[in-house]
C-alpha positions as CSV (number, residue, x, y, z in Angstrom):
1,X,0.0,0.0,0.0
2,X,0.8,3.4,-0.5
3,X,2.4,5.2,2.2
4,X,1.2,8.8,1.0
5,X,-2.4,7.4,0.9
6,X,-4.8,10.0,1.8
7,X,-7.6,9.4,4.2
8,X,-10.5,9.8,1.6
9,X,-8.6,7.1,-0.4
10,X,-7.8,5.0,2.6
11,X,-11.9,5.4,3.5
12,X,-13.1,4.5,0.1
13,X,-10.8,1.6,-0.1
14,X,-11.7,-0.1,3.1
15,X,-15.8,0.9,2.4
16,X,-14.7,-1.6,-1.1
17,X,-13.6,-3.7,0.8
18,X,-16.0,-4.1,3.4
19,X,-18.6,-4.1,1.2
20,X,-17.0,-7.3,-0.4
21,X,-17.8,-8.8,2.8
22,X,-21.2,-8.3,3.3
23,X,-21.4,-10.0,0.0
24,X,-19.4,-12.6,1.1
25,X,-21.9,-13.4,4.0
26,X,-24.5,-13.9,1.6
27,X,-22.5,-17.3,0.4
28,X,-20.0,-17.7,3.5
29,X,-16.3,-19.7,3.4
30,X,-15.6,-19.4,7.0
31,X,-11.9,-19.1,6.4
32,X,-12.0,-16.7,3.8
33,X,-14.0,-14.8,5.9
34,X,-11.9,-14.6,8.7
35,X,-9.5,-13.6,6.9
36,X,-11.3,-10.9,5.6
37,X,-12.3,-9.3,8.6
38,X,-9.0,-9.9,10.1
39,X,-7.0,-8.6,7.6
40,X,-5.3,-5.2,7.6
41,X,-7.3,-2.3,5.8
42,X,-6.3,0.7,4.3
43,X,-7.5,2.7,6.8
44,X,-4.9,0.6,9.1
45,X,-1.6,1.4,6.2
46,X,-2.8,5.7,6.2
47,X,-2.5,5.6,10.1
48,X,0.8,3.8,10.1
49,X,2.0,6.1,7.5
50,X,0.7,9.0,9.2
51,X,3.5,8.5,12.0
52,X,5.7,5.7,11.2
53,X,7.8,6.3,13.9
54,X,5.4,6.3,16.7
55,X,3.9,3.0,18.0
56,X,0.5,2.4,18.0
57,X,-1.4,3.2,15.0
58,X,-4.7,2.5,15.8
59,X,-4.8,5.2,18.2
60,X,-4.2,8.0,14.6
61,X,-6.9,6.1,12.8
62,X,-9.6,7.9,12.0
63,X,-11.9,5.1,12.5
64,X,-10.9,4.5,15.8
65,X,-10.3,7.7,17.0
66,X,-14.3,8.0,15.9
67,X,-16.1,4.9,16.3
68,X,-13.5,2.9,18.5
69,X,-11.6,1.3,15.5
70,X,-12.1,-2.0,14.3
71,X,-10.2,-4.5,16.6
72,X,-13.4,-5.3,19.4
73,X,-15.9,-5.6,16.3
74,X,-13.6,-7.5,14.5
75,X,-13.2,-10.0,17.5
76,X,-17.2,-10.2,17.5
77,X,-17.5,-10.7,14.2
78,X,-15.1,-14.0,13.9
79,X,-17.4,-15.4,17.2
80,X,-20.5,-14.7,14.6
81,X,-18.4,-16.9,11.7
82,X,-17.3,-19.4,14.2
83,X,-21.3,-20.0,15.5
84,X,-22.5,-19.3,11.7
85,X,-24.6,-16.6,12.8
86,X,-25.0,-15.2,9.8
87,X,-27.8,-13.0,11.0
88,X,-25.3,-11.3,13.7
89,X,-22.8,-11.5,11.2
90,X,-24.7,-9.3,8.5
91,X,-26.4,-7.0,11.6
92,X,-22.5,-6.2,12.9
93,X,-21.2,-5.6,9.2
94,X,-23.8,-3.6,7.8
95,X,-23.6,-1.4,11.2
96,X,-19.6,-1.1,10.0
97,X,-20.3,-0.4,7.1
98,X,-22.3,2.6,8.4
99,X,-19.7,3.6,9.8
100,X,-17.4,4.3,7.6
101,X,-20.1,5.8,5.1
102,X,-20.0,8.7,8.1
103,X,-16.5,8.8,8.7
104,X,-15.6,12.4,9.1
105,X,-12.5,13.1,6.6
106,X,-10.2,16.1,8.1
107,X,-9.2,18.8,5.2
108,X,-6.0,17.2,3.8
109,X,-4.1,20.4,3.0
110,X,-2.6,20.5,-0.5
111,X,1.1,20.6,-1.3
112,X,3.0,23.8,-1.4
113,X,3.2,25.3,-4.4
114,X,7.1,26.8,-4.9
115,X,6.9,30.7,-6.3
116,X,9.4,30.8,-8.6
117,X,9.0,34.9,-8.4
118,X,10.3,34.7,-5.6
119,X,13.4,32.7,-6.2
């Protein structure tokens, strides 16, 4: 992933992939899944390029710093795969999903433009 990936990106890219899911309960593969809901998002790579240096980047996401991340829902979810509730399932990922439609995207300030006037 891109280190320079801007939040909107980051947001849009994770709503993708999220939404993938929610198909994916439709017609579940437990494992795949799991994996899915597990897996790093792009919302996870912006917040570790956001401060590389500094430990704990769920505490720079957006998403957590908003809605209290990902990592408790995503431990609920993979109880919901591992009793196939599939009703939970869909009930805890559509509610997610929600989420990130009404994630609040700060004002990414654009790059300096260099007067050459100036110079």
């Amino acid at each position: 992933m891109d280190g320079n990936l801007g939040w909107q990106t980051a947001k849009e890219e994770t709503l993708t992939t999220w939404l993938k899911i929610r198909q994916m309960v439709e017609d579940p593969d437990e494992i795949e899944l799991l994996t899915e809901i597990n897996a790093i998002c792009a919302l996870c790579d912006c917040a570790q390029a956001a401060e590389p240096e500094v430990h704990g980047r769920c505490e720079r996401c957006l998403a957590y710093q908003q809605f209290g991340g990902c990592r408790g829902i995503n431990a609920e979810m993979t109880e919901r795969v591992v009793e196939a509730d599939w009703q939970g399932l869909t009930a805890m990922v559509d509610r997610f999903i929600a989420n990130l439609r009404t994630l609040e995207i700060p004002h990414e300030p654009a790059a300096p433009v260099h007067d050459v006037e100036s110079d």
